[in-house]
C-alpha positions as CSV (number, residue, x, y, z in Angstrom):
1,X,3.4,-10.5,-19.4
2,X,5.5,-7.2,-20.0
3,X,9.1,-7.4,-20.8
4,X,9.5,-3.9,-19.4
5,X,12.5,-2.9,-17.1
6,X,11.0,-0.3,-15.1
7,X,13.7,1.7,-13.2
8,X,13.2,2.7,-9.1
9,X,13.6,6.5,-10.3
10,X,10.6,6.0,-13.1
11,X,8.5,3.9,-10.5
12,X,9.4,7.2,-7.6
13,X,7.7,9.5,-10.6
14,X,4.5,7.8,-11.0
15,X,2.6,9.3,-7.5
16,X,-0.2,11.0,-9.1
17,X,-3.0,10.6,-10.9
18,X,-2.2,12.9,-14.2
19,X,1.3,10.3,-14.2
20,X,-0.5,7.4,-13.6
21,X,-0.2,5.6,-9.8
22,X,2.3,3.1,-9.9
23,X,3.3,0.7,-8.0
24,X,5.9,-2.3,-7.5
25,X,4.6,-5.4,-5.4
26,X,6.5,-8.9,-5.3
27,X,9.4,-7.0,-8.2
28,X,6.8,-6.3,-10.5
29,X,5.3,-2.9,-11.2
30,X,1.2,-2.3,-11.8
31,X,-0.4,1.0,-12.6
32,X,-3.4,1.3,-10.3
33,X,-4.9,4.6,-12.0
34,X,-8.2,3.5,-13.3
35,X,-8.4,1.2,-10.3
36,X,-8.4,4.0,-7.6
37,X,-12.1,4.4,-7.0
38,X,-12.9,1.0,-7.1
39,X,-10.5,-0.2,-4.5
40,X,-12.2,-1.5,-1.4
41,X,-9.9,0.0,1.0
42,X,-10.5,3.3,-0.2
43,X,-8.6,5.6,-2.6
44,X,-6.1,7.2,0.3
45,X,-3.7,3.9,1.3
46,X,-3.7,3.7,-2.8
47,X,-2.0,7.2,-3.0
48,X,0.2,7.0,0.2
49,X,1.8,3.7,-1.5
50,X,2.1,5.2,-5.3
51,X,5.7,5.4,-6.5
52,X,6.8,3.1,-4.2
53,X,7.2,-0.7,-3.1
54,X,4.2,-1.5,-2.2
55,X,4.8,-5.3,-1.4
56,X,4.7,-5.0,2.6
57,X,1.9,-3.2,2.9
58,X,-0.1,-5.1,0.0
59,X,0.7,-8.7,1.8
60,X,-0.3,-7.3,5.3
61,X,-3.8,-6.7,4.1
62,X,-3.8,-10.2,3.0
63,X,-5.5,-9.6,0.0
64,X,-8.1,-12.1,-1.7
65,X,-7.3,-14.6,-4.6
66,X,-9.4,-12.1,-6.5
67,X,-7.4,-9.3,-6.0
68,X,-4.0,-11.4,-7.2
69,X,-5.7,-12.3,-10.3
70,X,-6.7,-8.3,-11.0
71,X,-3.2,-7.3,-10.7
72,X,-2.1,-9.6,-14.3
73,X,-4.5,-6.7,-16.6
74,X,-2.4,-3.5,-14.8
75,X,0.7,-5.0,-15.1
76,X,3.4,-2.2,-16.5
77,X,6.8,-4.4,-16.0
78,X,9.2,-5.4,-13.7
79,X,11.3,-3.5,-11.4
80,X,14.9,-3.7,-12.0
81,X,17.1,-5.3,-9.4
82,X,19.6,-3.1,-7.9
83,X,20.0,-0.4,-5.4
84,X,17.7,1.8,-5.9
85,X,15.6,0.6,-3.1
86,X,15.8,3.9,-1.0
87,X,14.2,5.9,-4.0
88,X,11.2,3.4,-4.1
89,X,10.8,3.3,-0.1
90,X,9.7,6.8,-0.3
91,X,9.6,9.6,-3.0
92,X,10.8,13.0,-1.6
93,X,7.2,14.6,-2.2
94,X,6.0,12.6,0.6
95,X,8.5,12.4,2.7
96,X,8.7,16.2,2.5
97,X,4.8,16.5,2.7
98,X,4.6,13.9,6.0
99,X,2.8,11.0,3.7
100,X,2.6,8.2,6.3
101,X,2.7,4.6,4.9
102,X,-0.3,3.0,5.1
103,X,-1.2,-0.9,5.3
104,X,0.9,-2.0,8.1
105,X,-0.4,-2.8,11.8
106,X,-1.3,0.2,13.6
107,X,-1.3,1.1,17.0
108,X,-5.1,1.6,17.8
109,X,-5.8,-1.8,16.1
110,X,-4.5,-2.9,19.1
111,X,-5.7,-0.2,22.1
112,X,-9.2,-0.2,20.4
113,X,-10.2,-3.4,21.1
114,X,-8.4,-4.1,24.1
115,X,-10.2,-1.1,25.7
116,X,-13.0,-2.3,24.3
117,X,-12.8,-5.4,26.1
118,X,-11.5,-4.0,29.4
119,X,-14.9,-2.1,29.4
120,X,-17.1,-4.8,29.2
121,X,-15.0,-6.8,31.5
122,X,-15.0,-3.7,33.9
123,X,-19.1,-3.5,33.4
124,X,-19.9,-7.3,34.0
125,X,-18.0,-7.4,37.3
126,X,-19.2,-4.0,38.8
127,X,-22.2,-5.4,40.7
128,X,-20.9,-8.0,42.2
């Protein structure tokens, strides 16, 4: 385990791939560099999160055992507590750029299927 105090404003810095992809999830902060090709979900939701607290998104993916366990060999430190919360939400480069977050429930999660389902539902009970 690191004894690193990693500040919000160092975490915001890390976004890219030349400063390493950073991020904090459950107070602690991980570099996810190397990892970034290898992630299953694609290398995008990895670069929308960098720089920032990552911990709402990374639970709502509900991510394996496995994955948990991975996290212990890109471990950086640990966020310091404070106030710095609104520099971690966001860095100003994506904010400015219209980064969206990624990870969260999304709309057409929902319209897909139900439209989906409203099809078949429309299709079974057309002839009778």
């Amino acid at each position: 385990m690191s004894d690193r105090i990693i500040s919000h404003s160092e975490l915001a810095k890390h976004t890219t791939k030349e400063e390493g992809l950073w991020f904090a999830i459950n107070g602690s902060v991980y570099d996810f560099t190397d990892f970034l090709h290898d992630h299953p979900g694609g290398d995008q939701v990895m670069i929308d999160e960098a720089g920032t607290d990552a911990t709402d998104a990374f639970e709502d993916v509900g991510h394996s055992d496995d994955a948990r366990n991975q996290l212990e060999k890109m471990l950086v430190g640990t966020l310091e507590k404070g106030s710095g919360a609104a520099v971690a939400a966001a860095p100003a480069s994506k904010k400015a750029s219209g980064g969206k977050k990624s990870g969260g429930m999304n709309v057409m999660t929902i319209i897909v299927p139900l439209l989906i389902v409203a099809a078949a539902v429309y299709l079974r009970y057309r002839h009778r």
